[in-house]
BAVEX-193940 format. One record per atom (N, C-alpha, C, CB): residue in one letter; x, y, z. Coordinates in steps of 0.02 Angstrom, whole numbers, plus 50000, padded with zeros to 5 digits. Glycine has a CB too. Layout:
N
AXYZ;...
***
This chain:
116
X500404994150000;X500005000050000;X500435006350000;X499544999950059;X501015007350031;X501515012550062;X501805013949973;X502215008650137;X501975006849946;X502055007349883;X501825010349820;X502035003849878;X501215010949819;X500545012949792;X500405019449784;X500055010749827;X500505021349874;X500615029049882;X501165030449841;X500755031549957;X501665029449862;X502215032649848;X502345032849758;X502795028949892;X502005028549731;X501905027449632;X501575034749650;X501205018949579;X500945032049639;X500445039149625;X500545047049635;X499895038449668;X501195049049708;X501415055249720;X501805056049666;X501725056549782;X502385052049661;X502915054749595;X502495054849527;X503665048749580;X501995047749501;X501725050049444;X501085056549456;X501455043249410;X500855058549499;X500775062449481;X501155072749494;X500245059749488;X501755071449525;X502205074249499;X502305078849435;X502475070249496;X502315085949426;X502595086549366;X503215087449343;X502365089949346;X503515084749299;X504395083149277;X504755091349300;X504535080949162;X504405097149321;X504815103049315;X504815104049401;X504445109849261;X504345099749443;X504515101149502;X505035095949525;X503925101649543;X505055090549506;X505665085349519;X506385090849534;X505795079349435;X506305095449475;X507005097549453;X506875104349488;X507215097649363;X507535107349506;X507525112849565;X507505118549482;X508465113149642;X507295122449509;X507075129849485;X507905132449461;X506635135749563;X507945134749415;X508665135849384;X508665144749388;X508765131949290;X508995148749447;X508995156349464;X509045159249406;X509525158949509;X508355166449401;X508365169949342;X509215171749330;X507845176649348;X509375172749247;X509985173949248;X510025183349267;X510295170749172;X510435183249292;X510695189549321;X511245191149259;X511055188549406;X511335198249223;X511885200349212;X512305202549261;X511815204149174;X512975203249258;X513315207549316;X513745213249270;X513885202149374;X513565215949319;X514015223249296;X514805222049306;X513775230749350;X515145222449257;X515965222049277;X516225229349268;X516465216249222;X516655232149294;X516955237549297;X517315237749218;X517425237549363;X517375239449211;X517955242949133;X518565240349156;X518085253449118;X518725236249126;X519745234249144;X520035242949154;X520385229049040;X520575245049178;X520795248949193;X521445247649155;X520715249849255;X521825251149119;X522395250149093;X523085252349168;X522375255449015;X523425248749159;X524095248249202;X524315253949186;X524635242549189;X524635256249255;X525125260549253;X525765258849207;X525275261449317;X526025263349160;X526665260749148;X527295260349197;X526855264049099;X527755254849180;X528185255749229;X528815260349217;X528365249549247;X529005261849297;X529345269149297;X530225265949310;X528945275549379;X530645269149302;X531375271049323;X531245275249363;X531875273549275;X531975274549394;X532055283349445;X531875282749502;X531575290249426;X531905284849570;X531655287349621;X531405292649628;X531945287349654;X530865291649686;X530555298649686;X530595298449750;X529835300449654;X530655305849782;X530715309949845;X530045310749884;X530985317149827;X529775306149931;X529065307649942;X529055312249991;X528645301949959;X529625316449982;X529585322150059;X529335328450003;X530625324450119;X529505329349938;X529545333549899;X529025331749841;X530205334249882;X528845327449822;X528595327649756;X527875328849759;X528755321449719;X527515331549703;X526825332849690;X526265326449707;X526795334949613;X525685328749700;X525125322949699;X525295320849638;X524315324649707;X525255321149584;X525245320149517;X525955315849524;X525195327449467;X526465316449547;X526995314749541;X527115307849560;X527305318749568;X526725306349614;X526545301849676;X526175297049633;X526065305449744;X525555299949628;X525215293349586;X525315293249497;X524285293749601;X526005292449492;X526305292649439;X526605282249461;X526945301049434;X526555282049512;X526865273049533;X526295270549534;X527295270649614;X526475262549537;X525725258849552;X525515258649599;X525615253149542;X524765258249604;X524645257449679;X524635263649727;X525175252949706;X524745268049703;X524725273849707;X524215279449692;X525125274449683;X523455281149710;X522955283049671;X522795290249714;X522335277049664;X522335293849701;X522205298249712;X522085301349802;X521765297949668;X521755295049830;X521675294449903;X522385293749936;X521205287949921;X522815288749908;X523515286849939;X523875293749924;X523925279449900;X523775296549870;X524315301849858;X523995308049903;X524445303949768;X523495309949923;X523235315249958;X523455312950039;X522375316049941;X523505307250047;X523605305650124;X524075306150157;X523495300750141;X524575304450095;X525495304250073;X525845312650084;X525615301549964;X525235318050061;X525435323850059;X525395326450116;X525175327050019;X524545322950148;X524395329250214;X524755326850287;X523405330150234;X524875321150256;X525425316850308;X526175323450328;X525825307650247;X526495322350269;X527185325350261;X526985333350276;X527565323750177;X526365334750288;X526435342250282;X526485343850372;X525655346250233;X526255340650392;X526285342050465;X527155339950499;X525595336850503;X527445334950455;X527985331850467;X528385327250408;X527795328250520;X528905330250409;X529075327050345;X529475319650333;X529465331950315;X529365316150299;X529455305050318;X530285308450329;X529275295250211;X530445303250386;X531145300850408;X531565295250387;X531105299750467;X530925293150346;X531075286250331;X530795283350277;X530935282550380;X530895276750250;X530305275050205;X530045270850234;X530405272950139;X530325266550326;X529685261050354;X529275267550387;X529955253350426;X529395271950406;X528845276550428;X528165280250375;X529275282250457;X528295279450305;X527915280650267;X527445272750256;X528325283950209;X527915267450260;X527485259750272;X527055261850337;X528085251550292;X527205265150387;X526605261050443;X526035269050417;X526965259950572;X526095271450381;X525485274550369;X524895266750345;X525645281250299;X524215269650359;X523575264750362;X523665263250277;X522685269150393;X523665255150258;X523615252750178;X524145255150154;X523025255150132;X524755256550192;X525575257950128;X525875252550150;X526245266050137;X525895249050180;X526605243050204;X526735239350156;X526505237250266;X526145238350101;X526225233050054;X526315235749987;X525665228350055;X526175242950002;X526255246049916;X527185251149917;X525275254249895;X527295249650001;X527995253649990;X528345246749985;X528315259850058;X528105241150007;X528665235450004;X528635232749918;X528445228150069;X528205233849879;X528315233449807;X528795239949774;X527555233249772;X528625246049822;X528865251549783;X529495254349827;X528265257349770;X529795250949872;X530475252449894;X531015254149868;X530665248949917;X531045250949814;X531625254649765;X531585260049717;X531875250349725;X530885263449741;X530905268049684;X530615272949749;X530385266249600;X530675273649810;X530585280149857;X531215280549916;X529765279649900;X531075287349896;X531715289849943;X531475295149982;X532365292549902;X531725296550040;X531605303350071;X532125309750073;X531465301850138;X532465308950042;X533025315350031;X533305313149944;X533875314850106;X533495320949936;X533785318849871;X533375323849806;X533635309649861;X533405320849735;X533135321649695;X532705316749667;X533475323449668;X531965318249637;X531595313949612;X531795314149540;X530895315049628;X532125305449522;X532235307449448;X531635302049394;X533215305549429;X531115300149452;X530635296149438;X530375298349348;X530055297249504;X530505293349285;X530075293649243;X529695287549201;X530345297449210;X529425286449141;X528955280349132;X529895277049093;X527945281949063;X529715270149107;X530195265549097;X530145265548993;X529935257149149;X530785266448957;X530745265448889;X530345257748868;X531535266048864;X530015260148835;X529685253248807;X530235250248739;X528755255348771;X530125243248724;X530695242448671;X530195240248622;X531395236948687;X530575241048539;X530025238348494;X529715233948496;X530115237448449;X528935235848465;X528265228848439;X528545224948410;X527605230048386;
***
């Protein structure tokens, strides 16, 4: 009898509830790829150099370079681990260590590309 039941629920069943509901498709919005910074030669002086100058490296954007400025304006970096323990630089000065300095001249420019 248990048998019987259990025929009659699945046949009468329809084949689209067996199968789970397949989520409306969603588009997603992707951002626009962003083209790379080119890469630079040179050091740059982060006691001295411009905003523009600043986010001229990677990793380097408009927020980091304003923070970089109002930082040094009250006091100017002693160092380049003291520009790391600023909040979100430890990991963008430990990629960009060889290209910041705190005394000196900035001779920071875009790296020669070689022929297509």
């Amino acid at each position: 009898m248990q048998l019987a039941l259990l025929l009659g629920l699945l046949a009468s069943a329809s084949p689209a509830a067996a199968q789970p509901e397949a989520p409306p498709e969603v588009q997603s919005v992707r951002p626009r790829p962003r083209p790379g910074k080119p890469k630079v030669v040179g050091v740059l002086n982060v006691n001295r150099a411009s905003e523009a100058e600043l986010r001229l490296l990677p990793g380097i954007g408009r927020g980091r370079a304003q923070a970089i400025v109002e930082r040094r304006s009250k006091r100017p970096f002693s160092s380049i681990a003291e520009l790391a323990r600023m909040k979100g630089m430890k990991g963008v000065v430990q990629k960009l260590r060889v290209h910041l300095v705190v005394e000196g001249d900035t001779t920071l420019r875009p790296a020669p590309t070689g022929p297509n």
